[in-house]
N, C-alpha and C positions, 0 to 999 in steps of 0.2 A: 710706368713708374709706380715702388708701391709705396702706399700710404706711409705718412712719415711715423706715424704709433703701431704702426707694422714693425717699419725697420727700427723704432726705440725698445720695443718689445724682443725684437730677436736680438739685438744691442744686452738688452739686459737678459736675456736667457743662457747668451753666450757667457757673460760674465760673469753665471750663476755657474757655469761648468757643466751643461747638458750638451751632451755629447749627440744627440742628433742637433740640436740648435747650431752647434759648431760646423757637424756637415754640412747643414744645409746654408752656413755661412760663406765656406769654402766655395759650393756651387754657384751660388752667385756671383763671387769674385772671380771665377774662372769663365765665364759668361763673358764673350764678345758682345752680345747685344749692348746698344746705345743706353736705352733705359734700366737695364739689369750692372753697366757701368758707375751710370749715377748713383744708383740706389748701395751701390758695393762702394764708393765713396763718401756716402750719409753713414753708410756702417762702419765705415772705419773710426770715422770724426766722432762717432758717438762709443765709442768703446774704451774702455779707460787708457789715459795715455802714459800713465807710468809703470804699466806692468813693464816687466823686462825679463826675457828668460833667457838661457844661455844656449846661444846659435851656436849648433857646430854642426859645420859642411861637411860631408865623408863623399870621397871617390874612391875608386877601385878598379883595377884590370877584371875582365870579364873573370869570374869563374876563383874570385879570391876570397869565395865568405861575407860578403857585404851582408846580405840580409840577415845569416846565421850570426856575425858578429853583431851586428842591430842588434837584436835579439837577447843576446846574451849580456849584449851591453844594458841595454832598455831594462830585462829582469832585474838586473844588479841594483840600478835606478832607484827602480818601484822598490824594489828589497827595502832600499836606504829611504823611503818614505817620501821619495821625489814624485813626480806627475811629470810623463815623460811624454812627446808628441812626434811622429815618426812622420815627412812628406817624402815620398818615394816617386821618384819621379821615372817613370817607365819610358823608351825609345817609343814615338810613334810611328805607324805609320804614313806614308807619303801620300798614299792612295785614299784610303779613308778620313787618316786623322786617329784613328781608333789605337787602341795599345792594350794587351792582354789584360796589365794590371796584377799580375801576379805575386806580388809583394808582399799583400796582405796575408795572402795563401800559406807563403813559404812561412812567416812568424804565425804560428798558430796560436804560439803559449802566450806571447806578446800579447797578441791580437784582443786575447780570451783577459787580458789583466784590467782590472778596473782603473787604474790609476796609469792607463798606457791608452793614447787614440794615433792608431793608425791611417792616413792617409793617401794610397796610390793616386797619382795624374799623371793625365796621359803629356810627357812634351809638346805634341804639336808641333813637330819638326821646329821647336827654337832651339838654336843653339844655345852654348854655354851650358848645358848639362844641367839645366834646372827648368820647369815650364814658365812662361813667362807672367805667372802672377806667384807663383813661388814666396814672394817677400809678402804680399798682403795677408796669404794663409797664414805667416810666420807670426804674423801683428794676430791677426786672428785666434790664436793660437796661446800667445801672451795672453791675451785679453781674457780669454778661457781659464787662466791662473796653471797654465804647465810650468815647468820648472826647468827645460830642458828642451831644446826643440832640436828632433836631427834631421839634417834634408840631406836626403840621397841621392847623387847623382846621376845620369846615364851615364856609363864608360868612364874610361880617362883621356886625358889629351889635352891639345890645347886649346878646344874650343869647350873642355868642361872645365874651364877656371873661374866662369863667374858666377859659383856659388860662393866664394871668396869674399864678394862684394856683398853678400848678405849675411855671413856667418862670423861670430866672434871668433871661433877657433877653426880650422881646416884641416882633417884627416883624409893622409891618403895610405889605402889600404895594400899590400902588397902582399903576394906571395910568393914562398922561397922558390927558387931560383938562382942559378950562376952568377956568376960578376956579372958576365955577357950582357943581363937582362938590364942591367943600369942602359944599354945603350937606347931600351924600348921604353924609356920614360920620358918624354917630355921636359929640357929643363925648365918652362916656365913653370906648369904646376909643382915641381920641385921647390923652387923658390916660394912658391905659395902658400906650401904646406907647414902646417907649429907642428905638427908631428906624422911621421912616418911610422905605421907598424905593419909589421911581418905575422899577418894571419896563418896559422896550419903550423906552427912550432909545437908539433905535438906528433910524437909514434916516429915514422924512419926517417922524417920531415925537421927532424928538431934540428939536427946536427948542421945541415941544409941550411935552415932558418940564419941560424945562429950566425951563421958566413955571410948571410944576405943581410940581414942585422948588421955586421961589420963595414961591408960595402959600402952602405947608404949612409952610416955614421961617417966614413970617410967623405962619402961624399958633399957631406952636408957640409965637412967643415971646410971642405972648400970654397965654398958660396961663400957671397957676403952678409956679414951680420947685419941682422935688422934692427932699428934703432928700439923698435916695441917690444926687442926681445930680451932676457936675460942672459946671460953668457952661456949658460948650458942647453938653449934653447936654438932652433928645432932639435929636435931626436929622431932617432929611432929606437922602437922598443918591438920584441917577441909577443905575441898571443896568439893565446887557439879559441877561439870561439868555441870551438866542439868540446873541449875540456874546462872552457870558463876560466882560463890561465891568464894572470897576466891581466887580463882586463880594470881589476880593481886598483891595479899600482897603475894604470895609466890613468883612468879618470883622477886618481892623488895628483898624476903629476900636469893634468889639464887646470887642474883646480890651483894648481902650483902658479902656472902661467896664468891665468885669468886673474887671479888677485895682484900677482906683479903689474899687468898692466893698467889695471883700476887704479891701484896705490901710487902711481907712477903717470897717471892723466893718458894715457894711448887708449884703453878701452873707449873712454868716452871720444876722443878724437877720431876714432875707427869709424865707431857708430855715426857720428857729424858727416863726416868724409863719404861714407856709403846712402847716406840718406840725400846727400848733396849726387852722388850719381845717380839714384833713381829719378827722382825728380831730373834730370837734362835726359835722359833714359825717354822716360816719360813722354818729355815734351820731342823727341826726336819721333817716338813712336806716334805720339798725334801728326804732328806732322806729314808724316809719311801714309796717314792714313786719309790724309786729303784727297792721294794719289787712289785712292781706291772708290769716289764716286761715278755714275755712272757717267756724267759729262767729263770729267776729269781721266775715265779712261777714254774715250771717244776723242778728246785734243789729243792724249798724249800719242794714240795708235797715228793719227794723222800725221803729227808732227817725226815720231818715229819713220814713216812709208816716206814724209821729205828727203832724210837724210838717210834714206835707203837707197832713194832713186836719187840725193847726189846732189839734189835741188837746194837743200837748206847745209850750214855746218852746221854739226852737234851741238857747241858751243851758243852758238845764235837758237837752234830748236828748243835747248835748257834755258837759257834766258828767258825766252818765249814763253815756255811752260809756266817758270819760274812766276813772269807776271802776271800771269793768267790766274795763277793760287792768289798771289795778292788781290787780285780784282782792279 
């Protein structure tokens, strides 16, 4: 464990806005070690607690501009004098754990912007489409004085909905395509999304868009309205990343929503509500990680080979286990 005026010192360096202090923030928090846990929760406790930036989730179908619209979105940001913070969270693999991390690669101009810090990690085969310290970077990250924090997804579907659970606003990215494609979206993350936009409306794609634009407004208003939302809320709206279209009238109309639900008491009860799952999150994942010492696997295999060979029921071997954790 490190010295506690180690971790007040890198507490206050982050706070200062140094951008490797903030890396090597991140590193820690992402650290399964036991001692490098503690130490990544003395950093949290000491980082100021009222910074607040504005979380927004982005998913996307493979191959729909996510990182190019990051990008162009992020420039636009920094343009308007914002301090913008990108976590990109790469598929890993099973085998190693390892993930190329190319994210950073593909926003070069991003990357290269003083008032932008990009972030690649790798998932670690967690599901829900974000690695599973995702929310601590994000506090990390406030703390750092960003203005803006965007966490990127793996994929879309239904087990990448719970960056939902940590973000103010939720974008899901789409590209044009037939009606047809409504049938390849998932309706939970549908429901989950404040706004839909139709990436690549740009060149012989526009006309295309424009239809897929229609669709998804139809479809929206199918759903049921959400109480946090305003009438005209979710959307769908057109942009091209590659042409930088479109992008400025949607961050107006993100900003549109985020002050309705300020003005209106939902932001603040968003934030309550999600800080209330991580914590039972949390305490499920401790738990579960009981199941991971060396004696605690040694019962469970035994207990397992009972009710293999027939000898014990399931029910009765879970019990067993069960008071064996208690002691």
């Amino acid at each position: 464990m490190a010295k506690a005026t180690d971790i007040d010192d890198l507490a206050r360096r982050i706070a200062a806005g140094e951008r490797r202090a903030l890396a090597r923030g991140i590193t820690l928090i992402e650290s399964s070690r036991a001692d490098h846990r503690a130490d990544a929760t003395a950093l949290l406790n000491a980082l100021p607690q009222d910074a607040q930036a504005l979380r927004i989730g982005l998913s996307g179908t493979p191959g729909v501009g996510k990182s190019t619209f990051i990008e162009a979105f992020g420039m636009m940001l920094t343009a308007r004098g914002l301090k913008v913070a990108v976590l990109a969270v790469d598929p890993s693999s099973a085998r190693s754990g390892g993930s190329i991390l190319g994210d950073k690669t593909r926003m070069d101009r991003l990357s290269r912007d003083p008032n932008a810090f990009i972030r690649p990690s790798p998932s670690q085969t967690h599901l829900g489409g974000v690695a599973r310290r995702t929310r601590e970077a994000v506090r990390l990250c406030e703390g750092a004085g960003f203005d803006v924090v965007l966490i990127e997804t793996v994929g879309v579907g239904q087990s990448e909905t719970q960056v939902a659970q940590m973000a103010d606003l939720f974008l899901l990215l789409l590209a044009p395509a037939g009606g047809d494609e409504l049938q390849g979206v998932k309706r939970g993350i549908m429901e989950m999304a404040d706004m839909i936009l139709i990436n690549k409306a740009d060149g012989d794609l526009k006309p295309t868009a424009m239809r897929t634009c229609a669709d998804y407004a139809g479809a929206l208003r199918l759903l049921r309205k959400r109480p946090q939302d305003p009438d005209t809320f979710p959307k769908a709206m057109m942009v091209s990343a590659l042409e930088e279209a479109g992008i400025a009238d949607a961050w107006d109309e993100m900003q549109t929503l985020t002050d309705w639900r300020r003005e209106t008491g939902h932001f603040d009860a968003t934030r309550a509500a999600q800080a209330r799952y991580w914590f039972e999150a949390d305490v499920r994942t401790a738990l579960l990680a009981q199941l991971d010492t060396p004696e605690a696997r040694t019962r469970m295999e035994a207990l397992a080979q009972s009710v293999a060979e027939g000898q014990a029921e399931p029910a009765a071997a879970a019990a067993e286990m069960l008071a064996h954790l208690r002691g």
